[in-house]
N, C-alpha and C positions, 0 to 999 in steps of 0.2 A: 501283268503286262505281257505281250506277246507280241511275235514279231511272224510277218507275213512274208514269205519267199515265194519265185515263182518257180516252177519243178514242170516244167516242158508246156504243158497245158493249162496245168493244176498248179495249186497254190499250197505250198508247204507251211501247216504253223506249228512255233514251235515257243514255249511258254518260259519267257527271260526271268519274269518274278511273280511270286503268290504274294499280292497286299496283305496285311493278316493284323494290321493295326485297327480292325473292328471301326473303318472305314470304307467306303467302295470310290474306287481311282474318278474321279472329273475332268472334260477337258480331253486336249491333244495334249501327249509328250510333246514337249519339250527336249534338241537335242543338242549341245552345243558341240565345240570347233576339239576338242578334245573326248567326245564318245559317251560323255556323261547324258544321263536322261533326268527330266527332273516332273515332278505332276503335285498335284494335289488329291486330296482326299475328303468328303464329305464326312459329318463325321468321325469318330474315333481321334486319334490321340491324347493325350493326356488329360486333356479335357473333354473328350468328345466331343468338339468343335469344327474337326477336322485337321488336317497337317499339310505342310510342304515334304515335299522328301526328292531326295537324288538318288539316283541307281549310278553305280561308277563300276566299267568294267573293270574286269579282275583274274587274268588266268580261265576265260571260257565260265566265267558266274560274273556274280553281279552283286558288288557291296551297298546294300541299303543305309543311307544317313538321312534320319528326322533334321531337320532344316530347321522347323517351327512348330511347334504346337498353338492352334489358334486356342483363345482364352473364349470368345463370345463378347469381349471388352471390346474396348477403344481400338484393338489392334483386329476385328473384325470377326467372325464364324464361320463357316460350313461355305470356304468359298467355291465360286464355281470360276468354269470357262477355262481351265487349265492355267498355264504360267509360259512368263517368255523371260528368257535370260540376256542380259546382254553383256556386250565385249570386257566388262570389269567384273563378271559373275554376279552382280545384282538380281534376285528374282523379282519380277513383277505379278499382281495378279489381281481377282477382285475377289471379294466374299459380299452374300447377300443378307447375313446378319452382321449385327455391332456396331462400333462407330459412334460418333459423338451426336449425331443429327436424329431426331425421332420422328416419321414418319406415320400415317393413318391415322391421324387424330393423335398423335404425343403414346399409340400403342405399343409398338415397335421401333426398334432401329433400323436406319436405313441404307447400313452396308457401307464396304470398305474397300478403296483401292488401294491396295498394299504394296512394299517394298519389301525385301529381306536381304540386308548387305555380309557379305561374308566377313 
């Protein structure tokens, strides 16, 4: 993750966190009313499914907390399109694998709008 500043003419960037969960980040951050940032991940986490996670500042860093690890099940996979949070910390989001419904002839699943409540 990294953050774009502007520096007279030019544009300062300057890199808030290394992903390193053997996933690559999806999507806009997410940033809510408190500083926290929150994404998704394609891939990686504990299943290699991909994850939710939050960055919460910290003293000029940035504490990382896994949120979710997607299974590839019922609760969905490798989602996309980033995440939006709302006023009670609910994350929203989609994923394009899992889910209860099979799709192209009964081959695959047909993906999942998601929830994750704190």
């Amino acid at each position: 993750m990294y953050k774009l500043s502007p520096n007279g003419s030019n544009w300062t960037e300057t890199t808030l966190y290394s992903v390193v969960q053997n996933g690559h980040a999806v999507g806009r951050l997410f940033r809510d009313s408190a500083g926290n940032l929150y994404n998704a991940t394609q891939d990686g986490g504990a299943f290699n499914y991909g994850q939710i996670f939050q960055l919460t500042p910290s003293g000029g860093n940035w504490i990382y907390t896994d949120l979710h690890d997607f299974t590839g099940g019922s609760d969905g996979g490798n989602p996309i399109g980033g995440v939006i949070v709302d006023s009670s910390g609910n994350v929203y989001g989609t994923a394009w694998f899992g889910g209860a419904n099979l799709c192209g002839g009964g081959s695959y699943s047909c993906g999942t709008v998601w929830e994750i409540t704190p």
